[in-house]
C-alpha positions in Angstrom: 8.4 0.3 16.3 7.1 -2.8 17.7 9.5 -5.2 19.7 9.6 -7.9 21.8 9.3 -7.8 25.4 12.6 -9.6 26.2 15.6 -10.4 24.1 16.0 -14.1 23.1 17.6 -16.4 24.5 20.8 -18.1 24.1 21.2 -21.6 23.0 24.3 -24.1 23.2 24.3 -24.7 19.6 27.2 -23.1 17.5 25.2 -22.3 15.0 21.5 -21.2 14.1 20.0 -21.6 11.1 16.7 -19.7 10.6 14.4 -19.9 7.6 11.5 -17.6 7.2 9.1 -17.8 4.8 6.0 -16.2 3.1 2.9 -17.8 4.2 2.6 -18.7 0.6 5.8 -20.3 0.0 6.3 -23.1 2.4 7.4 -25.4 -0.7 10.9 -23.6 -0.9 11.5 -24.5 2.6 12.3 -27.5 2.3 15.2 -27.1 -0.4 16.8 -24.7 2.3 16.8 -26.5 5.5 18.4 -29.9 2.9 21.5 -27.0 2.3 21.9 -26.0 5.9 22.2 -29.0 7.1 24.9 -29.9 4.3 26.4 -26.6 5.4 26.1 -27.5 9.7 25.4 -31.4 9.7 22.5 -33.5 10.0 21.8 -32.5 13.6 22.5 -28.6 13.0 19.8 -26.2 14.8 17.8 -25.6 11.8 14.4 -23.8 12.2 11.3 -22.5 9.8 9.3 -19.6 10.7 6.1 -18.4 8.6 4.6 -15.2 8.1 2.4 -13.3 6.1 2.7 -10.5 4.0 0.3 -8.2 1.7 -2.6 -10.8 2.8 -0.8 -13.4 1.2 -2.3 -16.9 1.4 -1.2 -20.0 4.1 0.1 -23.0 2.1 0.4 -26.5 3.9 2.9 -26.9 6.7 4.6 -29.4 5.3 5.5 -32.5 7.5 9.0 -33.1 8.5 10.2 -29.1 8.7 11.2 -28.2 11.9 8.2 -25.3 11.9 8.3 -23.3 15.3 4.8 -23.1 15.3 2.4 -24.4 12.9 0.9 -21.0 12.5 2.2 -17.5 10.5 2.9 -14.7 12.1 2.3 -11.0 10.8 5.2 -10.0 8.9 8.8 -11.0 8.7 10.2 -9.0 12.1 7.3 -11.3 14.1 8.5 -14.4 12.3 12.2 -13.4 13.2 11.1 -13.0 16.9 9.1 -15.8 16.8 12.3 -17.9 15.5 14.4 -17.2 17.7 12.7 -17.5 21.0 14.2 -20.6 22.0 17.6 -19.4 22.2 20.1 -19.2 19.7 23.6 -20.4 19.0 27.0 -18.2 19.0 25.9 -17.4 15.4 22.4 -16.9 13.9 21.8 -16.9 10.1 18.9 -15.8 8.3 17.6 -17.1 5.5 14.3 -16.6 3.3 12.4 -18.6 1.5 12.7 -16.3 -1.4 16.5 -16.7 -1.7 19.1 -19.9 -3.4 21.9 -19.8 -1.3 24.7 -22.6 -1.7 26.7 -24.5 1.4 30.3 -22.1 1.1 27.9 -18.9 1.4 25.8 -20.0 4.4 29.3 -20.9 5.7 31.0 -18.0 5.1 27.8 -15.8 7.1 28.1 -18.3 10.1 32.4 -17.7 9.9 31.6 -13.9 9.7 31.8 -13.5 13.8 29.8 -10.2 13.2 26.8 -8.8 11.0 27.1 -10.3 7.4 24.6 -10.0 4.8 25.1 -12.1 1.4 25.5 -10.4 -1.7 21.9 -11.0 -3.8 21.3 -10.6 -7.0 18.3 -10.4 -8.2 16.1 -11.8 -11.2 16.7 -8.4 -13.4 20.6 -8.6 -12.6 20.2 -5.8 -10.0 22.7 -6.4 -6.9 22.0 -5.6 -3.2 25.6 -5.9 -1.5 23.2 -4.0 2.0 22.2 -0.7 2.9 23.8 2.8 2.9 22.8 5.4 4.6 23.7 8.3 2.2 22.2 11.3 4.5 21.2 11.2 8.4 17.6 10.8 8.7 17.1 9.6 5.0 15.7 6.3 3.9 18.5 4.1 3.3 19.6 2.6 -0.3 20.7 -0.4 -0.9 24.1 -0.3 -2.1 24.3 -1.9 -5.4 28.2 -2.0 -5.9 29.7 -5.4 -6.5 33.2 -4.6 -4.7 31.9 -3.3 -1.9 33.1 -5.2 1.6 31.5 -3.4 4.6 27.7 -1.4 4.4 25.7 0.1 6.9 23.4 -2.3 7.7 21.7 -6.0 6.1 18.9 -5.0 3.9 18.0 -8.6 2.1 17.1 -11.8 3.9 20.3 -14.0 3.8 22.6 -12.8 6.6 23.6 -13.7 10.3 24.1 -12.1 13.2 26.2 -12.9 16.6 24.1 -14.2 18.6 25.8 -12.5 21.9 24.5 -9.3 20.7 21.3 -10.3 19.5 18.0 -8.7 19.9 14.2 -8.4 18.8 13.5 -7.6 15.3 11.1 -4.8 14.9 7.6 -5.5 13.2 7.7 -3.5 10.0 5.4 -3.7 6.7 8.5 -2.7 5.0 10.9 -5.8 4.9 13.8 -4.2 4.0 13.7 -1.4 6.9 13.1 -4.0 9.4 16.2 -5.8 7.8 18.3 -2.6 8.0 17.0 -1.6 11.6 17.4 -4.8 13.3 20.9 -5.6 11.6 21.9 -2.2 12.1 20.6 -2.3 16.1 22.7 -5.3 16.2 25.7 -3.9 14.8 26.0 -1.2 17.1 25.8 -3.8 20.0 27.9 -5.9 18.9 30.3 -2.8 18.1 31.7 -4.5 14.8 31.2 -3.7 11.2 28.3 -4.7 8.7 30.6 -7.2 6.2 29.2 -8.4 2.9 30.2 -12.1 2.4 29.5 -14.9 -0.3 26.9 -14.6 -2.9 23.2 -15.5 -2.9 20.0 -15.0 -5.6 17.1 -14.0 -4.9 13.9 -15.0 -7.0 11.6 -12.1 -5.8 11.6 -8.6 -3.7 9.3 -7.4 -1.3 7.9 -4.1 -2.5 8.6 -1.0 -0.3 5.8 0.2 2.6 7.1 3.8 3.5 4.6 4.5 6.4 4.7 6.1 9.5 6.4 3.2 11.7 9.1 3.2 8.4 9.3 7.0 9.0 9.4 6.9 12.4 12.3 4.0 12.7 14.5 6.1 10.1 14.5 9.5 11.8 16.3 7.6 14.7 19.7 8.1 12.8 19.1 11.9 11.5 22.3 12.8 13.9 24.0 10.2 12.4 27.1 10.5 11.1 27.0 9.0 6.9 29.4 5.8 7.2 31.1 4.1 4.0 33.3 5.9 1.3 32.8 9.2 1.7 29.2 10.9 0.7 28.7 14.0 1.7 25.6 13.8 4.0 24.6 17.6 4.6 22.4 18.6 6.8 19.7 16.2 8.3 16.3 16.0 6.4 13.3 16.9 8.4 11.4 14.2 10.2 9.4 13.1 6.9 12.1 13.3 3.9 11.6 9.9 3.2 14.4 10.0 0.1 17.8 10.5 -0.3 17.4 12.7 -3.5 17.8 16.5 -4.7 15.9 18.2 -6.9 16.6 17.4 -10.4 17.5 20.6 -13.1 14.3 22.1 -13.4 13.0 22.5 -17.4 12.6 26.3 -18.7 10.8 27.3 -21.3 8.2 25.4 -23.7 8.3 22.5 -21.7 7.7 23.7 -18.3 4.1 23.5 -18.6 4.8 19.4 -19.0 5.2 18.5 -15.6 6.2 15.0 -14.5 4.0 13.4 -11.8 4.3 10.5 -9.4 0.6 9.1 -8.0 1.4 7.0 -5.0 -1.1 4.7 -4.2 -1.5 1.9 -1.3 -2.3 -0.8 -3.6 0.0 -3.5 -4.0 2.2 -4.6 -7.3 1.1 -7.3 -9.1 -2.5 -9.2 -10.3 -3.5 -9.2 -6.0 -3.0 -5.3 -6.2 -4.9 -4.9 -9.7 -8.6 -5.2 -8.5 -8.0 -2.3 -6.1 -10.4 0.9 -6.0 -6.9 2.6 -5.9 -5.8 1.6 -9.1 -8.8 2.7 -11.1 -9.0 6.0 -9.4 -4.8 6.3 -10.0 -5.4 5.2 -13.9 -8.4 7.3 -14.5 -7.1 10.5 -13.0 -3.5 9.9 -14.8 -5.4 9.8 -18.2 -7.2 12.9 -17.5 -3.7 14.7 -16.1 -2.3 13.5 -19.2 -5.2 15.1 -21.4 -3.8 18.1 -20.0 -0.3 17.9 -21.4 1.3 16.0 -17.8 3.5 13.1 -17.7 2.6 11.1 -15.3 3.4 7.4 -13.7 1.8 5.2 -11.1 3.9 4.2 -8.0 2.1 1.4 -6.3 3.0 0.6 -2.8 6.6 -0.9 -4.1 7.3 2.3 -6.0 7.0 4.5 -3.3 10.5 5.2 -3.1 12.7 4.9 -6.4 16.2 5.3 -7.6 14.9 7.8 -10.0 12.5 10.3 -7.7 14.5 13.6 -8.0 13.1 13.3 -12.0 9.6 14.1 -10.4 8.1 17.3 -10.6 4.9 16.6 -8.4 4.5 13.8 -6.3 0.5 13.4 -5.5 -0.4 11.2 -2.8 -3.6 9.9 -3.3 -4.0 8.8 0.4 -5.7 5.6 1.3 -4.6 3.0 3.7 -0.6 3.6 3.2 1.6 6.9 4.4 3.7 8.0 2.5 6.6 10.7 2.6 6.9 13.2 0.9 9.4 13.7 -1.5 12.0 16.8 -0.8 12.7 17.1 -4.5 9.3 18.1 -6.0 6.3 19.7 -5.0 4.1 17.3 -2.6 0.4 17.4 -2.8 -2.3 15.0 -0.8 -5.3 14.0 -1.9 -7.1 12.5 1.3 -9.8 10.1 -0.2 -10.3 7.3 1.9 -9.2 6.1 6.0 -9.3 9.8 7.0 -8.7 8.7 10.5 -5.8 7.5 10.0 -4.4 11.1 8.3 -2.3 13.2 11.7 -2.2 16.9 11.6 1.6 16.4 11.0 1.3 14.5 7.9 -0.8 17.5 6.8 1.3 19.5 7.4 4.6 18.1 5.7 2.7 18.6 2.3 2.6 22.0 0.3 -1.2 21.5 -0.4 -3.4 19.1 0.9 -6.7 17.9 -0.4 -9.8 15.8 1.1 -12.5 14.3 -0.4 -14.6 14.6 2.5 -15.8 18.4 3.4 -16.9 18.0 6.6 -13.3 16.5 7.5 -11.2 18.6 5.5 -12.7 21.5 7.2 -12.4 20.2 10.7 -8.8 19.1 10.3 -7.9 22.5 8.5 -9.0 24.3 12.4 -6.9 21.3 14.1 -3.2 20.9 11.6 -3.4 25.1 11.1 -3.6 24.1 7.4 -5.6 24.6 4.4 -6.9 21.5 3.7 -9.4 22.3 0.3 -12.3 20.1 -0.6 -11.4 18.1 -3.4 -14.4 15.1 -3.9 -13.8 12.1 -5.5 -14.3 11.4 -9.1 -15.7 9.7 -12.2 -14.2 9.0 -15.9 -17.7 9.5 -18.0 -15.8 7.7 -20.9 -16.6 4.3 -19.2 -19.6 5.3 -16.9 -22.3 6.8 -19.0 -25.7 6.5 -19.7 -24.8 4.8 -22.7 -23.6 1.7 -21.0 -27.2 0.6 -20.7 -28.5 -2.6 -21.7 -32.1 -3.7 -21.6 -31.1 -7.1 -22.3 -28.4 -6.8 -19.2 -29.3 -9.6 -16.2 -29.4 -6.5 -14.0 -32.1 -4.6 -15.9 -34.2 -3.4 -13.8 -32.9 -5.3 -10.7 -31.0 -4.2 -7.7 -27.8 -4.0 -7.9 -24.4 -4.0 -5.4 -20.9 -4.1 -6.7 -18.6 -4.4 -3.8 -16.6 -7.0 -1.5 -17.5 -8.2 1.5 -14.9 -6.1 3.4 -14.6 -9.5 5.8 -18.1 -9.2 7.1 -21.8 -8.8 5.4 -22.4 -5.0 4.8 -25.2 -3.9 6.1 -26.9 -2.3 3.3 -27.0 -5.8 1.7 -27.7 -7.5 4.3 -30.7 -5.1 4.8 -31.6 -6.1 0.7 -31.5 -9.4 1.5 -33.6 -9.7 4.7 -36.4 -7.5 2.5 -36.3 -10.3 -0.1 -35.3 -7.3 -2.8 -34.6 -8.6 -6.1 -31.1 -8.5 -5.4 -27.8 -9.3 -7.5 -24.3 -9.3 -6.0 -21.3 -9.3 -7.5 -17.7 -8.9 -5.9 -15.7 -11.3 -3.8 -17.0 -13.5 -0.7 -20.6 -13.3 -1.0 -21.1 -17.1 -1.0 -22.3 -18.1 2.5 -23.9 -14.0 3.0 -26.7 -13.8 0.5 -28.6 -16.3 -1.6 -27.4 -18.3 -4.4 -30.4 -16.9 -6.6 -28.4 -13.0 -5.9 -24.5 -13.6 -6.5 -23.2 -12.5 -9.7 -19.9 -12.6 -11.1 -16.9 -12.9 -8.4 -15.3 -9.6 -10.5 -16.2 -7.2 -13.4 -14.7 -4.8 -16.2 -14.8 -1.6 -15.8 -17.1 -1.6 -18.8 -19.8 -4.6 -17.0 -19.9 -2.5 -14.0 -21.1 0.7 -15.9 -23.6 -1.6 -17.8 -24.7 -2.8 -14.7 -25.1 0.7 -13.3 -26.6 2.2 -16.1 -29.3 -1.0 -16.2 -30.1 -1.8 -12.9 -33.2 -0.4 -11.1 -31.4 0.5 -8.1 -28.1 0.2 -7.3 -26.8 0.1 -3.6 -24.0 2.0 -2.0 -22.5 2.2 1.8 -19.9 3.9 3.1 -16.7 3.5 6.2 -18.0 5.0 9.4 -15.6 7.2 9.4 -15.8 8.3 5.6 -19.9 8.6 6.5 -19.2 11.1 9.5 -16.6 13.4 7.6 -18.6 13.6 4.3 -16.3 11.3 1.7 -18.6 10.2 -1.0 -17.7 6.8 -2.4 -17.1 7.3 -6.0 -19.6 4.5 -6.5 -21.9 7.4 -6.4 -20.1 9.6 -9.1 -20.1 6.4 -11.7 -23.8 5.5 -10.9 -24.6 8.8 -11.5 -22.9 9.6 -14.5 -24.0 6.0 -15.4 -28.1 7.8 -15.9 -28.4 4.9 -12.9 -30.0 5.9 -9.6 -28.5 5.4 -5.9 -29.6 4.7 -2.6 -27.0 5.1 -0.3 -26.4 5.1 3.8 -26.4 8.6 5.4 -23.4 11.0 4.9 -22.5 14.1 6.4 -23.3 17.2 4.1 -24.4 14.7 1.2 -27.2 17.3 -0.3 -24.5 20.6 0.3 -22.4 18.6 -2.8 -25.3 16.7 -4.5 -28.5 17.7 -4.7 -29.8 15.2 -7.5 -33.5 13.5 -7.7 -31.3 10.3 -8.7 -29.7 10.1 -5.7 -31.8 9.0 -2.2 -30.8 7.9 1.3 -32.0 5.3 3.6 -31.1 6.1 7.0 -33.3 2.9 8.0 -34.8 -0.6 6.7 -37.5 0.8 6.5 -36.9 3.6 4.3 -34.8 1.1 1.8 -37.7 -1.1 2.2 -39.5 2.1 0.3 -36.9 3.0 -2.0 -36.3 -0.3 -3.2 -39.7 -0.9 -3.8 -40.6 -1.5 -7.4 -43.2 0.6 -7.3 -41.1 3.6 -6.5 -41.0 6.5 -8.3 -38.1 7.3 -9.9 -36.9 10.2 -12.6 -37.5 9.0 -16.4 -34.5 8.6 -18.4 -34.2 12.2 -19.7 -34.1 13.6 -16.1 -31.5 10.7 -15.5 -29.7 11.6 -18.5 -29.0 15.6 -17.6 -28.1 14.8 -13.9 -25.6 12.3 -15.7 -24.6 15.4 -18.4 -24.1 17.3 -15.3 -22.1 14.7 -13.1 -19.9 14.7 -16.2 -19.0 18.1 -16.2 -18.6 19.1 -12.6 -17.4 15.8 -10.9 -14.7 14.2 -13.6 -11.4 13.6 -13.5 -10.8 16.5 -16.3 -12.3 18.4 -13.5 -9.9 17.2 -10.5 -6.7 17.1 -12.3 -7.4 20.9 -13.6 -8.0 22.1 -10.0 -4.8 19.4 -9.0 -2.4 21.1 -12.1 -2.9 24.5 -10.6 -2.2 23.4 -7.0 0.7 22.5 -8.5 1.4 25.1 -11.1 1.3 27.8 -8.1 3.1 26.1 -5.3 6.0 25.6 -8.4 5.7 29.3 -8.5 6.3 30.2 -5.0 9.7 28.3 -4.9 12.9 30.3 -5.9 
């Protein structure tokens, strides 16, 4: 958990008010420091305090706001830290740009003379009164009880703090465990209660981020007695039971072979999470699970923890940039396909069976965790990527082809297309000022474009993460040109020809050798050789395929438990 270096200092107002706002949403800033100083007078030590979340875009700093810096910070704990730097009064309040509070509750916080948090209610009627920690070393919940006076800790963004007993916020993706951590830190300073006081709305929640540092600042209260009215706590959770759940009644009979799954995956909620690789591969494999008599949901990175988790049979991580707990109350698979550097031997081990789409990883991190860790490669849906899909009167007929972002930097197998003056289209987001204006395509695709653009081009290009290249994780880019009949040329991989062997697959370790392969002259298979290696893709590297060997992982570690 990151913190500060010192604790702030102390100012000689009576009062601090703090706003902090999305980078997004400096235009509700305004409206907030008008009621505090209603609240604390026209001179009141009002500040604003930016940050930004999920990549979320920087709006104007509008003139006249009493901005601590005229910069955001990374994340709301930062922009706490950053706000408070210059000393505080005998009472700070928090307040967010994402919450309506009126002048008798920011009164009422600043009167509390310990922690307070606001009651909020949110758009769908749902009520956070603060945090509850229901069992040592368990996330906490947000209580959602309207009578309740006195919670754990704040877990929304409308609540003060002495300032006496003040100190640095930690920098947490998730909002509301830095909330309930910082409050809660404070709290035990302080040595009074957590007290919920006035009422507040809120026009929008921050989605949950349950990842290591979340983890790790939870666990600190596993020998913690449970505080409020009364819940029996039981025995603390290991270090990664991230949920305060037990196992629902498990179904017999008939209906046991109809699981329910959760997919967790790192993208976020909303149209900014919806062009994610995640989501596709989460969508595609639920259909195919599905096919097989499963029920399955898609958690996205503000559904990783849920009210209703103990309903969950199997909870599949499909591991990309976000860690995620598992879940005590149903099996817990992983399926390692991306940012395998970031995966720890005890994460691998806190899961009943664990998965990696790249062999030459999987098999080294299986002889360091002490694990199985079985090869499971990524995937493609041949209803959408087939050779089909081809158009001969598609602008990428017979053209080379990349379908990707930028990734914040030119990649270098376009950049190597483009310096060879290849008859190159681009499509994907922040090509503009990277490759010529003759080569960029659309900013996005369908699903259904891409294949056509697959199946049509003369060559389409691939590249890989470093550290997905040196442990063997094929991009699925490669499964859907494949099954596309569409050929690839790729960067090297480790053990690439030990898991495909195809003519319509090459690799240029070099500019040189693309120079070759990107040649029109080249010599590639004819459309019936493309068309079996396609037949073939289909059959041994779908997602029918995966979610069969996935359902018995499941199926047998079921078995095993009593």
């Amino acid at each position: 958990m990151a913190r500060s270096q010192d604790a702030p200092l102390r100012s000689a107002a009576e009062v601090t008010v703090l706003v902090t706002t999305r980078s997004d949403r400096h235009a509700e800033v305004a409206p907030l420091v008008a009621v505090a100083r209603r609240a604390f007078g026209r001179s009141a030590d009002v500040r604003a305090a930016s940050y930004v979340a999920d990549a979320s875009p920087v709006a104007p700093f509008g003139r006249g706001l009493p901005w601590v810096r005229r910069a955001p910070v990374d994340g709301l704990g930062a922009a706490i830290d950053a706000g408070v730097a210059g000393g505080v009064g005998r009472t700070l309040v928090l307040v967010d740009s994402s919450v309506q509070v009126d002048v008798p509750t920011l009164r009422a916080l600043a009167a509390a003379d310990t922690v307070a948090q606001a009651r909020v209610r949110l758009p769908d009627g749902t009520v956070r009164s603060g945090a509850r920690l229901l069992r040592p070393g368990a996330l906490p919940w947000s209580d959602d009880r309207a009578d309740v006076s006195t919670v754990f800790a704040a877990d929304q963004p409308v609540l003060s703090v002495p300032g006496a007993a003040l100190v640095p916020a930690p920098c947490l993706p998730d909002e509301r465990m830095t909330l309930t951590a910082w409050s809660r830190a404070v709290a035990d300073l302080h040595g009074g209660p957590v007290r919920v006081v006035g009422e507040a709305t809120r026009s929008v929640e921050a989605g949950r981020t349950v990842d290591a540092a979340t983890v790790d600042a939870f666990t600190a209260w596993r020998d913690r007695a449970s505080e409020g009215d009364g819940v029996v706590a039981g025995p603390p959770l290991p270090p990664w039971g991230a949920r305060p759940v037990s196992p629902a009644a498990r179904v017999t009979g008939g209906d046991a072979e109809h699981l329910t799954w959760s997919l967790k995956i790192a993208a976020p909620a909303g149209p900014e999470g919806d062009g994610w690789g995640d989501v596709h591969f989460a969508a595609e494999l639920a259909g195919a699970l599905e096919r097989l008599g499963q029920r399955v949901r898609i958690d996205r990175r503000d559904a990783h923890v849920r009210d209703d988790d103990a309903s969950d049979d199997v909870t599949l991580v499909i591991r990309g940039l976000d860690r995620v707990a598992p879940n005590p109350a149903s099996v817990n698979l992983l399926w390692v396909i991306s940012h395998p550097d970031d995966v720890t031997d005890t994460e691998l081990r806190s899961f009943d069976a664990a998965f990696a789409a790249g062999p030459v990883w999987a098999a080294a991190a299986a002889a360091r965790a002490g694990v199985p860790v079985r090869t499971l490669l990524q995937a493609t849906d041949p209803s959408v990527f087939h050779p089909g899909a081809r158009s001969a009167t598609s602008p990428d007929a017979d053209r080379v082809v990349f379908v990707g972002s930028t990734r914040g930097a030119a990649r270098p197998v376009v950049s190597d297309a483009v310096a060879l003056r290849a008859d190159l289209r681009v499509y994907g987001p922040g090509w503009g000022a990277l490759v010529p204006a003759e080569s960029l395509g659309e900013a996005s695709l369908s699903r259904a474009e891409v294949a056509t653009a697959y199946a049509s081009a003369r060559v389409v290009l691939n590249d890989h993460w470093p550290d997905m290249a040196a442990g063997g994780f094929v991009s699925n880019r490669v499964f859907d040109v494949l099954a596309s009949g569409g050929v690839v040329v790729t960067d090297p991989v480790a053990g690439l020809s030990d898991v495909l062997d195809v003519p319509t697959l090459e690799v240029a370790g070099s500019r040189d050798e693309l120079a070759d392969l990107l040649d029109p002259a080249h010599a590639w298979p004819a459309a019936a050789e493309r068309a079996a290696v396609a037949e073939r893709i289909a059959v041994e590297h779908s997602f029918d395929a995966r979610a069969a060997v996935l359902l018995a992982a499941a199926r047998a570690e079921r078995a095993r438990r009593p």
